[in-house]
C-alpha positions as CSV (number, residue, x, y, z in Angstrom):
1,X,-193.3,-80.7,85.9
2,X,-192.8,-84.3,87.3
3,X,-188.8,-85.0,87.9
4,X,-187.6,-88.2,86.2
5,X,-186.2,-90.6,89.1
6,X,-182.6,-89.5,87.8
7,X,-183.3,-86.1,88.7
8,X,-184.8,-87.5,92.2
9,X,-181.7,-88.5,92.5
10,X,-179.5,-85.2,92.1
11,X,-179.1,-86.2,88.5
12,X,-177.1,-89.5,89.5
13,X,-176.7,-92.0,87.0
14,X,-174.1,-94.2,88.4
15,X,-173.7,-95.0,92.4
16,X,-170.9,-97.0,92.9
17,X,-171.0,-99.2,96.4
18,X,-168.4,-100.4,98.8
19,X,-168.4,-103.8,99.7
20,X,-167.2,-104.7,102.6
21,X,-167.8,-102.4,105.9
22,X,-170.7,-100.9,103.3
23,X,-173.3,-103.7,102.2
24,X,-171.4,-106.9,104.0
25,X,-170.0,-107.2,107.2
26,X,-167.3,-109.4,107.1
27,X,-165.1,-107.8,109.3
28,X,-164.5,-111.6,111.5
29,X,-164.0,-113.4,108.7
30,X,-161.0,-111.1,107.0
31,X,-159.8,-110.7,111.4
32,X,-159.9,-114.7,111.5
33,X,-157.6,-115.2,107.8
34,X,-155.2,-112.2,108.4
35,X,-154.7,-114.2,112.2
36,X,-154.1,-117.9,110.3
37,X,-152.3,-116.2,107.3
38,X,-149.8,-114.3,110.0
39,X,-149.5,-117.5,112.1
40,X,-148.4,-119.6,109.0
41,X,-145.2,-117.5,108.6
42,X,-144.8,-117.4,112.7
43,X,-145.8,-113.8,113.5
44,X,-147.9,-112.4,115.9
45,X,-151.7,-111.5,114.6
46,X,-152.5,-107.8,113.6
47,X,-155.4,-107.0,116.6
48,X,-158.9,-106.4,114.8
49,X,-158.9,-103.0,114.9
50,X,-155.4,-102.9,112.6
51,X,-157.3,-104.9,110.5
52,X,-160.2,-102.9,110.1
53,X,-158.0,-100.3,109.5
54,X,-156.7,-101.8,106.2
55,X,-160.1,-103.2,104.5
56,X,-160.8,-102.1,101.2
57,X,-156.4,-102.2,100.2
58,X,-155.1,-104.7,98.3
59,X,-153.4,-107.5,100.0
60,X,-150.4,-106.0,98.7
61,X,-150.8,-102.8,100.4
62,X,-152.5,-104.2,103.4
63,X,-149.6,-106.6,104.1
64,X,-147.3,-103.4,104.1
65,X,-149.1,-102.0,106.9
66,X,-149.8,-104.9,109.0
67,X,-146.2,-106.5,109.1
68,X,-143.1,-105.6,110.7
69,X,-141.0,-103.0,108.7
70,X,-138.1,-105.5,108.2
71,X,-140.1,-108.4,106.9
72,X,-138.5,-110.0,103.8
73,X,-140.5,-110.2,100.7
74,X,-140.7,-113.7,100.1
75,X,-142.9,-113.5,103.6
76,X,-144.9,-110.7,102.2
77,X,-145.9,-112.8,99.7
78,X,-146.6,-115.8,101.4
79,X,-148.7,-113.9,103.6
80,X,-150.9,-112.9,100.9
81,X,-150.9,-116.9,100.0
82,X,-152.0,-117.7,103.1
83,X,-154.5,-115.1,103.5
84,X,-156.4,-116.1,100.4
85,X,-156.4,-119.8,101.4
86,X,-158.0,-119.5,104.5
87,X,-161.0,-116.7,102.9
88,X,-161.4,-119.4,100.6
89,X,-161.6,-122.1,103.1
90,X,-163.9,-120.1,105.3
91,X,-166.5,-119.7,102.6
92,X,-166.2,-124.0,102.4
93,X,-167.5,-124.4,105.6
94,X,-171.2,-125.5,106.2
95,X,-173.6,-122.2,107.3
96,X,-170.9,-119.5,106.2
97,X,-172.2,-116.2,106.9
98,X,-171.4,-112.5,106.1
99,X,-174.7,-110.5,107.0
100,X,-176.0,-107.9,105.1
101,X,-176.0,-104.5,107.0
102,X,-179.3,-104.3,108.2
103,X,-181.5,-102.2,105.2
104,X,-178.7,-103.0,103.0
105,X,-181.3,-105.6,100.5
106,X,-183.6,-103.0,100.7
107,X,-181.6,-99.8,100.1
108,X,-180.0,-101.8,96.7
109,X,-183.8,-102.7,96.1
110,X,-184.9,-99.3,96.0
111,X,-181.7,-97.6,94.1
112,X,-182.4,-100.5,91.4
113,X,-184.1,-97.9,88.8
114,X,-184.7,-98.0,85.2
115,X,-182.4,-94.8,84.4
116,X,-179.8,-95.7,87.4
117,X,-177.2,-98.2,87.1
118,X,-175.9,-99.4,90.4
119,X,-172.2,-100.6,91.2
120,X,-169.7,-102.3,93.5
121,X,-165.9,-101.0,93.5
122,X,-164.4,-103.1,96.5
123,X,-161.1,-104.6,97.3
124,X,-162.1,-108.1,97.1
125,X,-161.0,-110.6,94.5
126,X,-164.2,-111.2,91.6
127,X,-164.5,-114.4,92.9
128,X,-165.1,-113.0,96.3
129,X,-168.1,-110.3,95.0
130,X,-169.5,-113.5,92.9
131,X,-169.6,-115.5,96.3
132,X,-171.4,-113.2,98.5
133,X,-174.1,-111.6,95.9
134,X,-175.2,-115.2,95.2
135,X,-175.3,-115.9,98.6
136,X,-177.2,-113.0,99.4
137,X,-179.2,-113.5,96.4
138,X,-178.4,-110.2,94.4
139,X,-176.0,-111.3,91.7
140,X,-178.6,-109.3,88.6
141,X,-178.9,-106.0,90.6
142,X,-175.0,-104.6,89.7
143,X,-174.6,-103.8,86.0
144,X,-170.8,-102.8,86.9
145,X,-168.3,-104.4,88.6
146,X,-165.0,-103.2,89.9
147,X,-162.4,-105.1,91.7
148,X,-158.6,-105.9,92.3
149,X,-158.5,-108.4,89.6
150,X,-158.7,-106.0,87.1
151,X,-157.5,-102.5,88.2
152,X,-155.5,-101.0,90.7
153,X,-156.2,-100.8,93.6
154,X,-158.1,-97.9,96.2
155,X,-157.1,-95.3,96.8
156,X,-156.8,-94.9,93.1
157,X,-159.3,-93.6,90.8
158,X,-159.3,-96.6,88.2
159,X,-162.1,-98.7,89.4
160,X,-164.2,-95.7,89.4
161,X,-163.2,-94.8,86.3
162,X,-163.9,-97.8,84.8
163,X,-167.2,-98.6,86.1
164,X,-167.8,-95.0,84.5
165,X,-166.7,-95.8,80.8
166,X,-168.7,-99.4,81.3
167,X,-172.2,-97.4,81.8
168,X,-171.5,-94.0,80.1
169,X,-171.8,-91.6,83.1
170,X,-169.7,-88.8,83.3
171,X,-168.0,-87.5,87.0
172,X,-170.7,-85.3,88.0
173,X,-173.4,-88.2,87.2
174,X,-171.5,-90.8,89.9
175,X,-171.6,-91.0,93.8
176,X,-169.2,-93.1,95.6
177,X,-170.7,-94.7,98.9
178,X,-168.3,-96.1,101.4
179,X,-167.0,-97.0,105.0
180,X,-163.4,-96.1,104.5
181,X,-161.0,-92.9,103.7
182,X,-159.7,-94.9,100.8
183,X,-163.7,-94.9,99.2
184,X,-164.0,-91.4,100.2
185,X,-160.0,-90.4,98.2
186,X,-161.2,-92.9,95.0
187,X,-164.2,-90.9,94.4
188,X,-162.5,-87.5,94.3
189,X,-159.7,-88.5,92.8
190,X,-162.3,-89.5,89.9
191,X,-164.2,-86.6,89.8
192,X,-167.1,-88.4,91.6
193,X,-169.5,-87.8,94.7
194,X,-168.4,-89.2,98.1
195,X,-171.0,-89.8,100.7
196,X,-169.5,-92.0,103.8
197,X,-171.2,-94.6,105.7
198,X,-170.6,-94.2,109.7
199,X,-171.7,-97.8,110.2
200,X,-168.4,-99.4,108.6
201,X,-164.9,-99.8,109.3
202,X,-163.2,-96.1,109.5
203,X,-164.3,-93.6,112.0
204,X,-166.5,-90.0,110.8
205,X,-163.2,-88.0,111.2
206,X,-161.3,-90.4,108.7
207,X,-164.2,-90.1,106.3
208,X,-164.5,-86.2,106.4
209,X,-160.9,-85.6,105.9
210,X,-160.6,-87.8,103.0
211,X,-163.2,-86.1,101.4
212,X,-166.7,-87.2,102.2
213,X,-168.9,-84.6,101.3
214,X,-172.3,-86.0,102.9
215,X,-172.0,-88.8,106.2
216,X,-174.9,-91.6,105.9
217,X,-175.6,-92.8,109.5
218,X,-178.5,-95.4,108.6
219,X,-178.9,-97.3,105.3
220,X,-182.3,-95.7,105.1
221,X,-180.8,-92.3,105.0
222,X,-179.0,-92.4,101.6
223,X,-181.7,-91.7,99.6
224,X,-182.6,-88.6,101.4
225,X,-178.9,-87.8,101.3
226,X,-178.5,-88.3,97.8
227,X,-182.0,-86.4,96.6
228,X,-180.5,-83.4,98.8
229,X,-176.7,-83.5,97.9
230,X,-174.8,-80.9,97.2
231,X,-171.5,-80.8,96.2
232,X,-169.1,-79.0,98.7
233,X,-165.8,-77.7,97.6
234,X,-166.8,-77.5,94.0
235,X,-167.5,-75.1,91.2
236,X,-170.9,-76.3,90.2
């Protein structure tokens, strides 16, 4: 009997991608704002592997990690001013880059099925996702997409939730792929798949204890990873 290209798939309907550390890497350009945002309220820069640490939080969240323990609120805040000015600012400037993770066009280009819808869940702004798939050229190839904006942000389950109720899949029908331990914790939390990328920002360790139940060390390898899954620590 031949397999539909669901069933190819393990039977997933949804796959929900990371952004950045997963498909972009923009890991200078977020070390470069944090350093201007922290400079603009007179404290010393977080060092790029803080940083790296913290990608895929919301500002809110990242702020509280990166700062000293006794700043005041009102610098919070400012911080998070400052740190969207200069991303924004970046993107102005003539030749902006953010690469693509080598295989990355290609990987989407092959997951873009008739009975699979793809996603992005990511800690960036909307206007940040709408920047870099049109500069990348791949703003038709996500039919949901989740960010700050509009839910809360990772660890929690929401955006994954919601990108579920936008196409119809249910838990078992959705994989989560992501760099981080936050990716890895959204996914369960939902009900959802977790397979970790090792070429992002958080280290294998970080992925498997937060859940990742399948480690992706090329972009070429997710398909075999996700024909072959199997779902560790479950009932099914």
């Amino acid at each position: 009997m031949k397999l539909t290209l669901v069933e190819r798939l393990h039977g997933f309907r949804l796959i929900i991608f990371d952004m950045d550390g997963t498909l972009v890497d923009s890991q200078h350009h977020i070390v470069s704002a944090m350093g201007e945002a922290f400079g603009g309220v007179g404290l010393p820069p977080p060092d790029g592997e803080a940083v790296r640490q913290i990608v895929g939080l919301t500002l809110e969240d990242a702020f509280l990690r990166l700062a000293p323990a006794d700043t005041p609120l009102s610098v919070h805040q400012e911080l998070q001013v400052l740190f969207k000015r200069a991303a924004i600012a970046q993107r102005d400037v003539p030749g902006y880059q953010e690469p693509l993770y080598e295989g990355a066009r290609e990987i989407i280009h092959q997951l873009d099925l008739p009975d699979v819808c793809l996603g992005i869940a990511t800690g960036r702004p909307r206007r940040g996702v709408d920047f870099s798939l049109a500069l990348h050229k791949l703003e038709n190839r996500f039919v949901t997409i989740q960010t700050v904006d509009s839910n809360p942000g990772k660890p929690h389950p929401g955006m994954v939730q919601q990108a579920m109720a936008e196409t119809g899949a249910d838990p078992e029908e959705t994989v989560v792929i992501g760099d981080t331990s936050y990716d890895m914790m959204m996914a369960r939390a939902a009900g959802a798949a977790a397979i970790g990328v090792t070429w992002g920002y958080h280290a294998e360790e970080a992925l498997l204890s937060a859940g990742a139940q399948a480690l992706a060390r090329e972009m070429a390898a997710l398909p075999a990873i996700l024909a072959g899954f199997r779902r560790i620590g479950s009932c099914a």
